[in-house]
C-alpha positions as CSV (number, residue, x, y, z in Angstrom):
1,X,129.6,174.5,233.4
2,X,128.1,177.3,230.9
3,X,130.2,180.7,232.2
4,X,130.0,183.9,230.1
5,X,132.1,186.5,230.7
6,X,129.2,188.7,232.0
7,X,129.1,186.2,235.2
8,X,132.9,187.0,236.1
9,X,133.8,184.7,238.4
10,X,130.5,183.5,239.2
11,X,129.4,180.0,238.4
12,X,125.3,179.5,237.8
13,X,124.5,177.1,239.8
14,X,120.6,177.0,239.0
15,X,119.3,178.5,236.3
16,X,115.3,180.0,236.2
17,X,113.9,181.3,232.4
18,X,110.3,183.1,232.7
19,X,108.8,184.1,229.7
20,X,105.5,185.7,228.6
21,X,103.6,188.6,227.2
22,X,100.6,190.1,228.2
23,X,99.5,193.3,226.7
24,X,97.8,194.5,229.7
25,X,101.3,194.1,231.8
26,X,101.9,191.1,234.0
27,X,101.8,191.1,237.7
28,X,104.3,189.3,240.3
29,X,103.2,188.7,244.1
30,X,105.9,190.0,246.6
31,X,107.7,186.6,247.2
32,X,111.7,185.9,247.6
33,X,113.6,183.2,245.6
34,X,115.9,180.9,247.1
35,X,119.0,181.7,244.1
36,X,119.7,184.2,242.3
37,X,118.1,185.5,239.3
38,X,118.9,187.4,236.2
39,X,115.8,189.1,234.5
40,X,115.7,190.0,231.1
41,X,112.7,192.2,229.8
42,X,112.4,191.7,225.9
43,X,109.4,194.2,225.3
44,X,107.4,196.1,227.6
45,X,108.0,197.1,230.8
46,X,108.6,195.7,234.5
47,X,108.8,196.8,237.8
48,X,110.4,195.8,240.5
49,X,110.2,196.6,244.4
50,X,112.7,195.3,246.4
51,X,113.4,194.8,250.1
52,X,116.4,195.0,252.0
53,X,117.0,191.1,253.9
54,X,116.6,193.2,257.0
55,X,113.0,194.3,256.1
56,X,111.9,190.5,256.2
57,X,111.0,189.9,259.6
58,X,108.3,193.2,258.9
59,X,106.6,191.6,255.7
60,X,104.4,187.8,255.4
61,X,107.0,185.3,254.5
62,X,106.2,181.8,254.3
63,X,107.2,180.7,258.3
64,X,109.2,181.7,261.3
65,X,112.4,183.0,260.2
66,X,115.5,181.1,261.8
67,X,117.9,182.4,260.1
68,X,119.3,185.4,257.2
69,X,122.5,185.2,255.8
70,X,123.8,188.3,254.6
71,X,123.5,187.0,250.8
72,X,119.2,187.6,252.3
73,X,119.1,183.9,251.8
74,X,116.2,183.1,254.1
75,X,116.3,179.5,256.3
76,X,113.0,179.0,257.9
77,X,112.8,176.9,261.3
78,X,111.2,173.5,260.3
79,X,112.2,173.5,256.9
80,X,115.6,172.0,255.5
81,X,116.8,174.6,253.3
């Protein structure tokens, strides 16, 4: 698999891309993924407000919470994950 030396020993696994532009800014709803991401801004601006794994049984996720692994990997009950 792809590897640059950026990754160290990590090995992507799954890979997202977003891309756009907006000149009014672009807007994210809180949400979680389920791997790891690497952002990169090319103009413009960002920002980002995150939450500790601990915080998640306080905010609207997406079902009961079975389980958080302390990578904040999320497993909720009823859903094979």
């Amino acid at each position: 698999p792809l590897r640059p030396a950026l990754l160290g020993n990590l090995v992507p696994a799954h890979v997202n891309v977003w891309m756009g532009s907006s000149p009014e800014g672009t807007c994210t709803g809180l949400h979680h993924d389920y791997h790891d991401n690497l952002y990169v801004l090319l103009r413009g601006r960002k920002r980002f407000q995150l939450f500790a794994p601990s915080d998640a049984p306080y905010l609207y996720t997406r079902g009961d919470i079975e389980r958080i692994h302390p990578n904040g990997r999320i497993n909720y009950k009823g859903f094979a994950t």
